[in-house]
N, C-alpha and C positions, 0 to 999 in steps of 0.2 A: 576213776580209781585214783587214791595219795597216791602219789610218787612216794618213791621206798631210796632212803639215802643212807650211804655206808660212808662211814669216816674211817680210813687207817692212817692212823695219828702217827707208827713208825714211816711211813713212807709219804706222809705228808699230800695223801689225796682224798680229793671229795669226789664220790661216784650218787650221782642221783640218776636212779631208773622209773620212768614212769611207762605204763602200759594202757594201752585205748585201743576200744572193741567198735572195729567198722560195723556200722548193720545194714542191714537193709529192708524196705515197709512195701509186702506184699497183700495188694489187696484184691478180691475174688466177689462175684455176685453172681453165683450161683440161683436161677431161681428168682430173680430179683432182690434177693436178701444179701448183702453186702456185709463181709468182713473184712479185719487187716490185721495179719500178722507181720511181727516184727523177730527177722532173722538176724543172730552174728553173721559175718561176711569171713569176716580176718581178722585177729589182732593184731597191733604197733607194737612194737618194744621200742622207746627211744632212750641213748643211755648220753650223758655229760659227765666226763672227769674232769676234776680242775684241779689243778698239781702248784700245794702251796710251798714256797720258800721264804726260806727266813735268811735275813739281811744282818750285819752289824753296822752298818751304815745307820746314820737319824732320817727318819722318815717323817716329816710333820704331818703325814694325814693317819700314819699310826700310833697315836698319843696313847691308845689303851693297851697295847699289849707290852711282855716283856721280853724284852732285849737278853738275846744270849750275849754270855760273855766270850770278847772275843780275846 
């Protein structure tokens, strides 16, 4: 499954949540005839927020963005 990311630009954080379906491969030979089903177990939720701040200081590895005025 994409990961699903929320930007809130007033409070200056990035939240990326991605979710992943543990399963598990059940297989049966009844009769000698063999099949395999594939069950979900559990989903993951894992979530990262990264919490941007802005500097008026020169930073020389951020040449592309703009400078508030301080």
């Amino acid at each position: 499954m994409s990961p699903v990311t929320t930007i809130n630009a007033k409070a200056n954080t990035l939240t990326t949540t991605e979710t992943s379906t543990v399963e598990t491969t059940i297989t049966t030979c009844p009769g000698g005839v063999c099949s395999t089903l594939t069950v979900p177990v559990t989903t993951i939720t894992s979530e990262a927020t990264t919490t941007a701040t802005i500097s008026c200081e020169d930073n020389e590895e951020d040449i592309t963005s703009t400078k508030p005025s301080c």
